[in-house]
C-alpha positions as CSV (number, residue, x, y, z in Angstrom):
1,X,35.2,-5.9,121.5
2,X,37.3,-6.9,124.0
3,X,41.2,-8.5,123.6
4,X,42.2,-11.2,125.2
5,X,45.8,-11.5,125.6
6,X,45.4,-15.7,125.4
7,X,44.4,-15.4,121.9
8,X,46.4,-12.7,120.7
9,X,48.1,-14.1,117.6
10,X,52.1,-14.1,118.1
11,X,54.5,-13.5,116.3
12,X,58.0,-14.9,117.3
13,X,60.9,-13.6,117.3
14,X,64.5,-14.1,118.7
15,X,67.1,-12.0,118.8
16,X,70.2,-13.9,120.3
17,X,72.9,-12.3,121.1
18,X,76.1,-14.6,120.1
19,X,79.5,-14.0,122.5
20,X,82.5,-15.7,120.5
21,X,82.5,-17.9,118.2
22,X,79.4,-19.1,115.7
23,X,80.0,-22.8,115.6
24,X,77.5,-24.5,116.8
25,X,77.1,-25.3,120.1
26,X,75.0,-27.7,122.7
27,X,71.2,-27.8,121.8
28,X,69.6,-24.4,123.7
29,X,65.7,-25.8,123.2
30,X,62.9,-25.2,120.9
31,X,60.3,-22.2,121.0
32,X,56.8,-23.9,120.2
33,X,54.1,-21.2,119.1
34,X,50.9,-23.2,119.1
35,X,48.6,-19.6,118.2
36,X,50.9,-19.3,115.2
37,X,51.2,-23.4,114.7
38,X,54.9,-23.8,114.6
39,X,57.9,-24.4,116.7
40,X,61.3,-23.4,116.0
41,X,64.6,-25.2,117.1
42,X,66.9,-22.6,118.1
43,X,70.5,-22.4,117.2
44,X,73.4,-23.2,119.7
45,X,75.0,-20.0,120.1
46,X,77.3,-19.3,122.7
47,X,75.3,-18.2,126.4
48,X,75.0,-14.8,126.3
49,X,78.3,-12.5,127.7
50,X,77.7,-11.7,131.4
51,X,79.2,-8.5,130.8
52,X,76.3,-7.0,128.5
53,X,72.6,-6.6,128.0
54,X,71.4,-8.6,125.3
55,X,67.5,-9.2,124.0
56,X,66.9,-12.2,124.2
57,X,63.4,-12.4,123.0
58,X,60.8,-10.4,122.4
59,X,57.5,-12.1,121.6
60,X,54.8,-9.3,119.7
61,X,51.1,-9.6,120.0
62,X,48.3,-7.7,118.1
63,X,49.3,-4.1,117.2
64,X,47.4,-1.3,118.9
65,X,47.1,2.5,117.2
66,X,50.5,1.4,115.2
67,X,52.1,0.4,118.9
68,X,52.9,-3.4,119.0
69,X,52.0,-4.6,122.3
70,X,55.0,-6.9,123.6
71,X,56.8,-9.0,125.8
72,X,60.5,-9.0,126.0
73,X,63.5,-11.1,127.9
74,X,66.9,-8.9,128.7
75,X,69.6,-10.7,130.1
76,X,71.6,-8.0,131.9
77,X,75.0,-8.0,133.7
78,X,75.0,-9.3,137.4
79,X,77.4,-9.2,139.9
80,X,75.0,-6.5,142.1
81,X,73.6,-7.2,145.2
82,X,70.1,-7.3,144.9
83,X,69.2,-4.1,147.2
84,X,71.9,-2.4,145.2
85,X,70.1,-3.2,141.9
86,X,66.8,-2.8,143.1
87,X,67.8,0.8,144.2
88,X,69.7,1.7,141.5
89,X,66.3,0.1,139.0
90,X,63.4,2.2,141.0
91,X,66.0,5.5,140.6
92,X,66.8,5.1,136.4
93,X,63.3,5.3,135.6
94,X,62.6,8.7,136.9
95,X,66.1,9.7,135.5
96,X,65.0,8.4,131.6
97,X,61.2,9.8,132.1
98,X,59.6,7.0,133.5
99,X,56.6,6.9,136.7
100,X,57.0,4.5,138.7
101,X,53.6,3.2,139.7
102,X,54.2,0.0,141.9
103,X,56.9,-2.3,142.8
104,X,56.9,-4.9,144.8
105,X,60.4,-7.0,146.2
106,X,59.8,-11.3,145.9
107,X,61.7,-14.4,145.0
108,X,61.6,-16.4,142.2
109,X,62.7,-19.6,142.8
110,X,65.6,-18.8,145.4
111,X,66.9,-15.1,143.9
112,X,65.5,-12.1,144.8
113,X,63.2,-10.8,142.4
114,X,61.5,-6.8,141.9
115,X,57.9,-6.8,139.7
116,X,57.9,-2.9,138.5
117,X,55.1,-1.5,137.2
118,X,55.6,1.6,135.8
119,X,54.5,4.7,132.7
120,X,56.0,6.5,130.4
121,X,56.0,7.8,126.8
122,X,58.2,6.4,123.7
123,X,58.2,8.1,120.2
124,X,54.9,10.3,121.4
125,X,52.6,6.9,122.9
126,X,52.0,6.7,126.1
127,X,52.4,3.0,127.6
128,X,52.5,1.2,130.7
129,X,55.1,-1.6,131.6
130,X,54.8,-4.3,134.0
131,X,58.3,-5.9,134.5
132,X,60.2,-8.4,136.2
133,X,63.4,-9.1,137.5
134,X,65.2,-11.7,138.5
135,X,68.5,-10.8,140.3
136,X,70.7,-13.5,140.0
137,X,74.5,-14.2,140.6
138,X,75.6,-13.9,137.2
139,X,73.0,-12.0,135.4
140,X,69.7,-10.3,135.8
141,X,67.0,-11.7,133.7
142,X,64.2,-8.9,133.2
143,X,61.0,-9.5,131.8
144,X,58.8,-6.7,130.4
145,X,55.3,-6.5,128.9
146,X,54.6,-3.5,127.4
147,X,51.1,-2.2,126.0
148,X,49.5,1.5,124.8
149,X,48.6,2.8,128.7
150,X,44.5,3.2,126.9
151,X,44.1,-0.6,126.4
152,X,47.1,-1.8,129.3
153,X,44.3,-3.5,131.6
154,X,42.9,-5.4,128.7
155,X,46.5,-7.5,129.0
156,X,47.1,-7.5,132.3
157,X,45.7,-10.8,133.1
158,X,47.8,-12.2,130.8
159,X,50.9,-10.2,131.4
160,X,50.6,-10.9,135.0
161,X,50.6,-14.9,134.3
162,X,53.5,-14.5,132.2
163,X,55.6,-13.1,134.6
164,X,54.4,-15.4,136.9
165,X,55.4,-18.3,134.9
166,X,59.2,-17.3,134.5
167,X,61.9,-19.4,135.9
168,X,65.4,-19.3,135.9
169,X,66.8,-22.7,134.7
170,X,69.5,-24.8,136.4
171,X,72.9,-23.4,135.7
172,X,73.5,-26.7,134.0
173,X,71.5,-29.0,132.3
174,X,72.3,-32.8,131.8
175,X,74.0,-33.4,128.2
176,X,71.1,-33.7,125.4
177,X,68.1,-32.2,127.8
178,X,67.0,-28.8,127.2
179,X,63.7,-27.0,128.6
């Protein structure tokens, strides 16, 4: 029977990484899961440190041969030019055990952007990874969808529109609007 990614029941959830303080800060937005029939408003922490690679959210779909496939959001130091961190991206993945199998340099919105697709094996599965990054000033945002590399096609389709749907927002909203 065959998957679709669309109907794959989710399960949210958000791992925020808090920089300072804990007091509550200017509303962030609110995740709505319409699969699962909730939404969640999320809590005003602090925007992630610049300086360190946080998860930001990792959404899980149906779990395949005890492997839950997933899609995850890093927000990752910037400050690199984008050929630097393109370059320095396509080398680390051979270095921690990783094939590269495609990349492909674009823009999202107006920063320079890398889709990766690429194999390798965690805890004794082997999976396949279709990634994005968005290089930005600040911070690199990376994307990655991650699946057992047996049934990866089955949620490509859907990976792919994913990916294709990410945008970085403005640097600053107007007071009480949030995406």
């Amino acid at each position: 029977m065959k998957r679709l990614f669309a109907a794959a029941p989710w399960l949210l959830v958000v791992a925020v990484s808090i920089a300072g303080s804990r007091d509550p800060k200017p509303d962030p937005g609110t995740c709505v899961d319409r699969l699962a029939g909730y939404s969640l408003k999320l809590p005003g922490f602090d925007r992630p440190d610049p300086d360190r690679q946080a998860l930001r959210t990792i959404f899980y779909g149906p779990t395949e041969d005890g492997f839950p496939v997933n899609v995850n959001v890093m927000s990752q130091p910037g400050g690199k030019s984008a050929e630097d961190y393109i370059a320095e991206t396509k080398d680390g993945l051979g270095s921690m055990g990783f094939t590269l199998v495609s990349s492909k340099e674009k823009t999202v919105g107006s920063m320079p952007a890398l889709t990766l697709e690429y194999t390798g094996s965690q805890r004794n599965r082997d999976l396949r990874f279709l990634a994005l990054a968005v290089i930005g000033a600040e911070r690199v945002w990376l994307v990655t969808c991650t699946a057992p590399d047996e049934t990866f096609d089955e949620y490509r389709a859907g990976f792919a529109r994913t990916l294709a749907s990410f945008e970085p927002l403005a640097k600053k909203q107007p007071e009480g609007e949030s995406k």
